[in-house]
MMTF fields as JSON, N, C-alpha, C and O atoms, coordinates in Angstrom:
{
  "mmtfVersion": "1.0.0",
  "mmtfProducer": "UNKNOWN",
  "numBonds": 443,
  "numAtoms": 444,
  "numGroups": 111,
  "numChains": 1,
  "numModels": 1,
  "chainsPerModel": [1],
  "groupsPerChain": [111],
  "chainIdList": ["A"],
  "bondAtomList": [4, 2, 8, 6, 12, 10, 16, 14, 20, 18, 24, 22, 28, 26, 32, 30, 36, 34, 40, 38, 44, 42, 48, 46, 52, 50, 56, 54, 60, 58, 64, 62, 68, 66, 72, 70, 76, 74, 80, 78, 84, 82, 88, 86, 92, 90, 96, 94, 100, 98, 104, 102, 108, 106, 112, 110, 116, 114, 120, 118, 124, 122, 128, 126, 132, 130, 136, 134, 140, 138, 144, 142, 148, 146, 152, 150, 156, 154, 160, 158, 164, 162, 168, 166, 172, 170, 176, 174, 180, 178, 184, 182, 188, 186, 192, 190, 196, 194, 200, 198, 204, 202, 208, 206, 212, 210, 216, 214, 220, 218, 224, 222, 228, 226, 232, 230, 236, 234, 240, 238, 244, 242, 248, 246, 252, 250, 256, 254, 260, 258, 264, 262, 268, 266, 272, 270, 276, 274, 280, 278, 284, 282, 288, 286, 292, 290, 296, 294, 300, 298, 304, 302, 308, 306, 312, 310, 316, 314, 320, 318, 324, 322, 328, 326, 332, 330, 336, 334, 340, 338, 344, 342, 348, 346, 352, 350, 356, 354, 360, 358, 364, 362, 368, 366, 372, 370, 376, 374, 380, 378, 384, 382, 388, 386, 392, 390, 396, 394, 400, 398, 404, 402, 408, 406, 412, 410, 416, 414, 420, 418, 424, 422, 428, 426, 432, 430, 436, 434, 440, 438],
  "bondOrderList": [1, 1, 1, 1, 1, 1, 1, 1, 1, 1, 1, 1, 1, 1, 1, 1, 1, 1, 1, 1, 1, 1, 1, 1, 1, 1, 1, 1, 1, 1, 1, 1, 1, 1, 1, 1, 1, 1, 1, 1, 1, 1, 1, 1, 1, 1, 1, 1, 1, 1, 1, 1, 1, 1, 1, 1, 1, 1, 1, 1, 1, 1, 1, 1, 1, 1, 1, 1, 1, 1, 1, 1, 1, 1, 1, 1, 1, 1, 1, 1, 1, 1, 1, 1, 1, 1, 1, 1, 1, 1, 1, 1, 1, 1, 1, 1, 1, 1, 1, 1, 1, 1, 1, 1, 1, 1, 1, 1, 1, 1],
  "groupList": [{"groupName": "UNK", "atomNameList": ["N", "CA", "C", "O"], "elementList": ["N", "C", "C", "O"], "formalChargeList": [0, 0, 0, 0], "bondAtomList": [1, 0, 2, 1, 3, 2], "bondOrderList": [1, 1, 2], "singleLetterCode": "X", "chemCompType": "L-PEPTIDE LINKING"}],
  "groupTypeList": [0, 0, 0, 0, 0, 0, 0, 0, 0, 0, 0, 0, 0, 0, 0, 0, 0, 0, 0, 0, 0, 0, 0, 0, 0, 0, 0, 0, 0, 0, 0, 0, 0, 0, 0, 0, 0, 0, 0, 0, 0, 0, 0, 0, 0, 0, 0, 0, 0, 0, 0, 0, 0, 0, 0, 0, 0, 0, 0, 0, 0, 0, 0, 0, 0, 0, 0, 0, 0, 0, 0, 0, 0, 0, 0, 0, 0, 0, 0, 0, 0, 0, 0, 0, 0, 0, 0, 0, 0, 0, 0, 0, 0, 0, 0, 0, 0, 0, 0, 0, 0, 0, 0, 0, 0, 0, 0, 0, 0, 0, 0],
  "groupIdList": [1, 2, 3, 4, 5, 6, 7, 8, 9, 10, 11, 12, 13, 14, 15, 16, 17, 18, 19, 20, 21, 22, 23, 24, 25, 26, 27, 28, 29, 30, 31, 32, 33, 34, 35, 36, 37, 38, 39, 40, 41, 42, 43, 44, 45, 46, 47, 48, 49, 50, 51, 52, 53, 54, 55, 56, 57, 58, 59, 60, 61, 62, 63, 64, 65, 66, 67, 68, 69, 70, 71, 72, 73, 74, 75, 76, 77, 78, 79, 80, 81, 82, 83, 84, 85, 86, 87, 88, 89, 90, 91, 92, 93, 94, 95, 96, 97, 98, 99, 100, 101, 102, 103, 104, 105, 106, 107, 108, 109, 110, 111],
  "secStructList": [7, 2, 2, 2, 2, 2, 2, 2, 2, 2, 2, 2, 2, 2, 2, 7, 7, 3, 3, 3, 3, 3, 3, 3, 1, 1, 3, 3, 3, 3, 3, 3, 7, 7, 1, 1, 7, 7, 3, 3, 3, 3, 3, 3, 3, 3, 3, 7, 7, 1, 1, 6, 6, 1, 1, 7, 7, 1, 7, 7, 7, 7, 1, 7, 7, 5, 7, 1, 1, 2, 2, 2, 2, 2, 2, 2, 2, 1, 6, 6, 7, 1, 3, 3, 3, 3, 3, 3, 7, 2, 2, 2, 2, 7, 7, 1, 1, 1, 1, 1, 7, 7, 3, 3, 3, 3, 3, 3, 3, 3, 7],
  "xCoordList": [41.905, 42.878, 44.014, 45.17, 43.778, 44.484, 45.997, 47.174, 45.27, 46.177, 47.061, 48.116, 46.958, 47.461, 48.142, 49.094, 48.266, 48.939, 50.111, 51.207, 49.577, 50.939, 51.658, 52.889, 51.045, 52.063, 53.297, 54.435, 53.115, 53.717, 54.526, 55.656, 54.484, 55.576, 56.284, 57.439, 55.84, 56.587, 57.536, 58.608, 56.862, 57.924, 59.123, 60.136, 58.578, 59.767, 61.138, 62.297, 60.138, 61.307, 62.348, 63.52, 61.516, 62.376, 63.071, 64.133, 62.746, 63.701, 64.965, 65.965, 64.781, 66.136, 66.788, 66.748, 68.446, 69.694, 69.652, 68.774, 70.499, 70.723, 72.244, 72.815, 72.923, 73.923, 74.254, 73.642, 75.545, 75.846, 77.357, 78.464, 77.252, 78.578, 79.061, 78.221, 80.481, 80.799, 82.075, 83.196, 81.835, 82.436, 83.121, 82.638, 84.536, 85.359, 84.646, 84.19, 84.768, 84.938, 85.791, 86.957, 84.927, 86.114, 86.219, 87.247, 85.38, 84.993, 83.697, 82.701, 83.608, 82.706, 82.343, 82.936, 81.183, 80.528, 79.401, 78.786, 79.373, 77.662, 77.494, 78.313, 76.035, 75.442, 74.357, 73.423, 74.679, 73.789, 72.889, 73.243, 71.892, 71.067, 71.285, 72.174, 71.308, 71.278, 69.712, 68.534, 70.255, 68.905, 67.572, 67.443, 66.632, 65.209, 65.397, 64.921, 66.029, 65.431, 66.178, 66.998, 65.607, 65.886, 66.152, 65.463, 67.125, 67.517, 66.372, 66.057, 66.107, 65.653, 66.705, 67.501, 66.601, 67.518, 67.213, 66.326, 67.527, 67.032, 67.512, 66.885, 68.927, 69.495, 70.789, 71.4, 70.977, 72.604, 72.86, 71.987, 74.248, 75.162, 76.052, 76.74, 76.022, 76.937, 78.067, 77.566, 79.069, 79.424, 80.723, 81.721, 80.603, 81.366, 81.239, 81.33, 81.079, 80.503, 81.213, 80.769, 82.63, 83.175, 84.706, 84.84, 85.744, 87.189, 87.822, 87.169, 89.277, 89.708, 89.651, 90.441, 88.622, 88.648, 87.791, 87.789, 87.028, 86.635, 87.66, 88.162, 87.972, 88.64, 89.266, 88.883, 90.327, 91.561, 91.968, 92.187, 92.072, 92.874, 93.376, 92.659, 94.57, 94.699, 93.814, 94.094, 92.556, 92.0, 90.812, 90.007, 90.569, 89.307, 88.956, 89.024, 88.436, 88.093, 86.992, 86.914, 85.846, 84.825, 84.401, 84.543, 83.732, 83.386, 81.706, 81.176, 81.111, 79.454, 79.071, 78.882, 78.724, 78.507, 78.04, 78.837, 76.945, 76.109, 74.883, 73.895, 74.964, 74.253, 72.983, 72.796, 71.814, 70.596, 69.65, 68.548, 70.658, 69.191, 70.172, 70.184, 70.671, 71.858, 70.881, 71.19, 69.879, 68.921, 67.773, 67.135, 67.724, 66.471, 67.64, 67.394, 68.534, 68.983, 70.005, 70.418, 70.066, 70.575, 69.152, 69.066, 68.24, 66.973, 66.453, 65.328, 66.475, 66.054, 67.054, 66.526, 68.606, 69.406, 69.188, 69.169, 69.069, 68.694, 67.571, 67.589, 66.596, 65.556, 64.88, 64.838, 64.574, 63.631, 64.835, 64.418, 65.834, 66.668, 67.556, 67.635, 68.041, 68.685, 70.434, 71.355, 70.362, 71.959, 71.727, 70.798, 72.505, 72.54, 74.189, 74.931, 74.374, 75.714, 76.246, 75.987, 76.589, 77.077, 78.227, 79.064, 78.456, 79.707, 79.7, 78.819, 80.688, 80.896, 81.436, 82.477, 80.493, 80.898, 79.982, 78.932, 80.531, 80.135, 79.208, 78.151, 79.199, 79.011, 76.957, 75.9, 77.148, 76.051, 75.207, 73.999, 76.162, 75.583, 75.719, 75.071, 76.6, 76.721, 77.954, 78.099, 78.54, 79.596, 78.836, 78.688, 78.288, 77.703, 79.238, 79.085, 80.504, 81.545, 82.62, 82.89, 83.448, 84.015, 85.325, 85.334, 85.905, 87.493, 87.803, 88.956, 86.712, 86.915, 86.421, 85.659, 87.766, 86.885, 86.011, 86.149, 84.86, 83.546, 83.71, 84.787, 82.476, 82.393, 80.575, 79.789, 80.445, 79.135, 78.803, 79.039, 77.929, 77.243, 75.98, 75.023, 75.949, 74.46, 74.195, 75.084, 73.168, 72.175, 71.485, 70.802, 71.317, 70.445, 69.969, 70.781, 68.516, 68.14, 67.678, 67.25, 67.753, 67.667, 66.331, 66.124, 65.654, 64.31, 63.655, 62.531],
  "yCoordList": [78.041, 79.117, 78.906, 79.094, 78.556, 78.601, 77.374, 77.674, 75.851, 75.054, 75.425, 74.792, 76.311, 76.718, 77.632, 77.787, 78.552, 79.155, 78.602, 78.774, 77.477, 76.723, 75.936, 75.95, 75.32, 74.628, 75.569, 75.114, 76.794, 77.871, 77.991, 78.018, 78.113, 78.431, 76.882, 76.77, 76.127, 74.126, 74.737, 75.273, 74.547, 74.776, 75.394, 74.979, 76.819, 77.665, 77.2, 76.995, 77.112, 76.424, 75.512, 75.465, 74.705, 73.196, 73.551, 72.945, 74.38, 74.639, 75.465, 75.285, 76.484, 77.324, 76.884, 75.656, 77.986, 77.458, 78.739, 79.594, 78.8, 79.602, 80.347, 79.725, 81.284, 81.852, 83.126, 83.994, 82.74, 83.889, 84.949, 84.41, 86.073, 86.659, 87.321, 87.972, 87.656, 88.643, 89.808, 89.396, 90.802, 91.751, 93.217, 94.221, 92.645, 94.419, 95.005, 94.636, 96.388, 97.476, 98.318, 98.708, 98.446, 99.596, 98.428, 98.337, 97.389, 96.105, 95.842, 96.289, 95.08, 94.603, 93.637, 92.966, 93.477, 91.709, 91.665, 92.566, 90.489, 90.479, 89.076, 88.444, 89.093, 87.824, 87.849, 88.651, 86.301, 85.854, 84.277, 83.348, 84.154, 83.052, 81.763, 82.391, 80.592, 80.122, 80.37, 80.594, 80.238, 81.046, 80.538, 79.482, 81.591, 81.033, 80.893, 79.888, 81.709, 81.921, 83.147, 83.696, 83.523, 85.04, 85.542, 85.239, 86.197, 86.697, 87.31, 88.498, 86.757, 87.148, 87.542, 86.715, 88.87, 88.72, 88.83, 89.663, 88.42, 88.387, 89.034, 89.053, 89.613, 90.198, 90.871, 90.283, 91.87, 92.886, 93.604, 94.286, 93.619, 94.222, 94.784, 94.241, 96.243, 96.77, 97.648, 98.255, 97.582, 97.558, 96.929, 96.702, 96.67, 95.636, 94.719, 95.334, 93.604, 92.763, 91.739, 90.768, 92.024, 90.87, 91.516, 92.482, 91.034, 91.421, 91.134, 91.139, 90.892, 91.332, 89.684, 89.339, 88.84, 87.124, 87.742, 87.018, 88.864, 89.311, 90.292, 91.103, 90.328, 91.537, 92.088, 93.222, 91.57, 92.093, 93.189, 93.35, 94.075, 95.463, 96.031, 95.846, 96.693, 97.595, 98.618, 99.257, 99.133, 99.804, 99.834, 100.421, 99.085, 98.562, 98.697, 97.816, 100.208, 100.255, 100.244, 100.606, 99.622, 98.77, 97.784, 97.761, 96.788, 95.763, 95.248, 94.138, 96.838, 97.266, 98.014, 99.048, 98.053, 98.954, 98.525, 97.889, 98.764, 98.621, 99.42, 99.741, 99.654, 100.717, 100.429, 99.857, 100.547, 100.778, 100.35, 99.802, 100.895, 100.662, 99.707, 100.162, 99.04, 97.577, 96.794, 96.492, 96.359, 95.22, 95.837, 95.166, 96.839, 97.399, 97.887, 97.566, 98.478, 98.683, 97.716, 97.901, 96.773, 95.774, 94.821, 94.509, 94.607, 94.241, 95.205, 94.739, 96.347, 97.569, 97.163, 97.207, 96.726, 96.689, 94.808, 94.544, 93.931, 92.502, 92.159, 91.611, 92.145, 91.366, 91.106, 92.018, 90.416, 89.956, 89.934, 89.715, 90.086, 90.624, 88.843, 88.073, 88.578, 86.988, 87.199, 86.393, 88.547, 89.284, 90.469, 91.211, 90.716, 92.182, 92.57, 91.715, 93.59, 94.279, 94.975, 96.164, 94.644, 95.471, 96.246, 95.735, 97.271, 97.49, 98.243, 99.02, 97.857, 97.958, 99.13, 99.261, 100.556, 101.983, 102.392, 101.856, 103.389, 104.396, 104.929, 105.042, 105.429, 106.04, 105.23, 105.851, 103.921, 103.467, 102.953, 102.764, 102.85, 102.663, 103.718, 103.652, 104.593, 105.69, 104.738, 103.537, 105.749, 105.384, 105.163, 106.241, 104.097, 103.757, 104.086, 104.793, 103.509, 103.546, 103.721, 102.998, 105.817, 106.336, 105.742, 105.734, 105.481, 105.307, 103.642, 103.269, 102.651, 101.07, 100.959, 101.251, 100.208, 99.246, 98.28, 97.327, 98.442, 97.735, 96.988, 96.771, 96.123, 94.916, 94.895, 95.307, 94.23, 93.625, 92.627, 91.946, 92.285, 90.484, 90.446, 90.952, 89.755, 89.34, 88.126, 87.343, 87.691, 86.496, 86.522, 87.537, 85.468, 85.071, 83.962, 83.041, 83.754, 82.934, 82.933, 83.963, 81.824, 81.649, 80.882, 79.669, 81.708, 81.146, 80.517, 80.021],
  "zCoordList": [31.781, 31.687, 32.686, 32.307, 33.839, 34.757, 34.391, 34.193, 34.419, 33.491, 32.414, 32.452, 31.396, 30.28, 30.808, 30.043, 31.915, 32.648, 32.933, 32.401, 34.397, 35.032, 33.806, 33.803, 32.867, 31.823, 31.359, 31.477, 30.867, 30.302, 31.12, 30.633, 32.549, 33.497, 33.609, 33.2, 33.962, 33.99, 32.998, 33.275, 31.489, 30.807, 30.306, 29.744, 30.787, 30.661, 31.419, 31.057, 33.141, 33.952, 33.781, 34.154, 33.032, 32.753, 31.442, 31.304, 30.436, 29.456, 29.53, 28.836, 30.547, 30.853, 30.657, 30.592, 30.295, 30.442, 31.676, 31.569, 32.661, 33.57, 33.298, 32.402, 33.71, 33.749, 34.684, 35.305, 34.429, 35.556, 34.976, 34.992, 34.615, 34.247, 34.92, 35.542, 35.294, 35.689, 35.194, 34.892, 35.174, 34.094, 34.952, 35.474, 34.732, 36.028, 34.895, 33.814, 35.795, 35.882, 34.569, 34.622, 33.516, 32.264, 31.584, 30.913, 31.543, 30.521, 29.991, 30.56, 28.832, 28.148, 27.602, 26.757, 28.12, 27.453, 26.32, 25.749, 26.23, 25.07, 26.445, 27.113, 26.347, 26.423, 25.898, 25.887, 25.183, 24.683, 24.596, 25.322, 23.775, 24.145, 23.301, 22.728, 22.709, 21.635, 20.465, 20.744, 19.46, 18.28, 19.103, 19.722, 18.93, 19.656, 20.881, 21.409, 21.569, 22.757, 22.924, 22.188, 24.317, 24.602, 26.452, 27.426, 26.393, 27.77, 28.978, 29.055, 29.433, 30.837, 32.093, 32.541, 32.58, 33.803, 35.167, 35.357, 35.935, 37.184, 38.587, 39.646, 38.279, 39.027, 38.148, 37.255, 38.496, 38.476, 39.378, 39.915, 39.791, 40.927, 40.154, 39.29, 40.583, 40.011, 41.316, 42.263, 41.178, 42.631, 43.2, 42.515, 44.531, 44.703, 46.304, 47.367, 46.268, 47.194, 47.668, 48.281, 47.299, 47.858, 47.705, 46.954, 48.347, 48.377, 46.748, 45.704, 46.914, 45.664, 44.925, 44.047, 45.451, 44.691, 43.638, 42.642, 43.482, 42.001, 41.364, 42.142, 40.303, 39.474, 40.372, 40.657, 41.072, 42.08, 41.453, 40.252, 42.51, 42.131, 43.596, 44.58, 43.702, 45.035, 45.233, 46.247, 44.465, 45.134, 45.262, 44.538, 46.371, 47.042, 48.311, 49.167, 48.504, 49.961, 50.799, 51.973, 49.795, 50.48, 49.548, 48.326, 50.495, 50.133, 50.159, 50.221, 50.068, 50.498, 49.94, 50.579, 48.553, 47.9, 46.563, 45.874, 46.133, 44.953, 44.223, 44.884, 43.159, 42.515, 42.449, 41.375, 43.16, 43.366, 42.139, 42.148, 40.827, 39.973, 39.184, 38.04, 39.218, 38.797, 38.25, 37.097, 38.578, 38.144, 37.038, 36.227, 37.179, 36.142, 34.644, 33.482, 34.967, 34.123, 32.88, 31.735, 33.79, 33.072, 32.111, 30.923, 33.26, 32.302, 31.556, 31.377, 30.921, 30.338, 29.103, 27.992, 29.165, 28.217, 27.301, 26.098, 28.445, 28.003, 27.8, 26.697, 28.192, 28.586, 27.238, 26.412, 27.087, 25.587, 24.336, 23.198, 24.466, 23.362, 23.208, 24.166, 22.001, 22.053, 22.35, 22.479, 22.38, 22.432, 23.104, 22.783, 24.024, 24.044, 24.85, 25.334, 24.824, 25.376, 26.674, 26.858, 27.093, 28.913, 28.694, 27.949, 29.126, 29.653, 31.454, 31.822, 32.212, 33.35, 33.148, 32.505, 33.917, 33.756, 34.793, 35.147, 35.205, 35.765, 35.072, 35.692, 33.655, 33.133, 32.953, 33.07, 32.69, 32.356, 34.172, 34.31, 35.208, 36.067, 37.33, 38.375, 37.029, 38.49, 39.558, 39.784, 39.931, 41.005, 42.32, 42.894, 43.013, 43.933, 45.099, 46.095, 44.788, 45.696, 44.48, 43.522, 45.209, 44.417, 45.184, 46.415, 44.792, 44.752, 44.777, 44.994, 44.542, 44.698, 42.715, 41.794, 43.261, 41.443, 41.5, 42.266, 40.571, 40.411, 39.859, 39.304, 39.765, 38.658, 38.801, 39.654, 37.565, 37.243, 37.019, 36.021, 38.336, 38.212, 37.788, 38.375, 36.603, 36.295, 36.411, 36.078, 36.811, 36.511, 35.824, 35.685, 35.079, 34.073, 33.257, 33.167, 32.442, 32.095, 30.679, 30.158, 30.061, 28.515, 28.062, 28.086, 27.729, 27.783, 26.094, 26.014]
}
């Protein structure tokens, strides 16, 4: 059992495609997998973590700030799915930091 275990993981590993998106704020993406395989995600930031080298805008007055449940809710919307849809909102993630424009980083893998 244990063997038939670690193989399953070797392989997954070694088959990934990896990715990374990122999506301002009052935008929308799909990601997706090629046929037969399916999205795993591993991280989302919803927020903002870096100055204006992401989705520049004048109004950005921190650079520390991210929505708490960013990673569950993005895997709640992807995970197992060969497509699925984001949009960067408040609305779907909560204003972690009110008066800065956000963006959404995901990571992810194509299994």
């Amino acid at each position: 059992m244990t063997s038939y275990l670690t193989c399953l993981i070797v392989v997954a590993l070694c088959c990934s495609a990896n990715g990374s998106s990122i999506i301002c704020e009052h935008s929308n993406m799909f990601l997706s997998c090629p046929q037969g395989q399916v999205l795993y995600v591993h991280s989302g930031v919803y927020g903002r973590t870096q100055n204006d080298d992401i989705c520049p805008h004048s109004s950005i007055q921190t650079t520390n700030c991210a929505s708490t449940t960013s990673t569950a809710t993005v895997q709640s919307l992807c995970n197992g799915k060969q497509m699925c849809h984001l949009a960067a909102s408040n609305a779907v993630f909560g204003d972690p930091c009110a008066g800065t424009v956000k963006y959404l980083e995901v990571n992810y893998a194509c299994f």
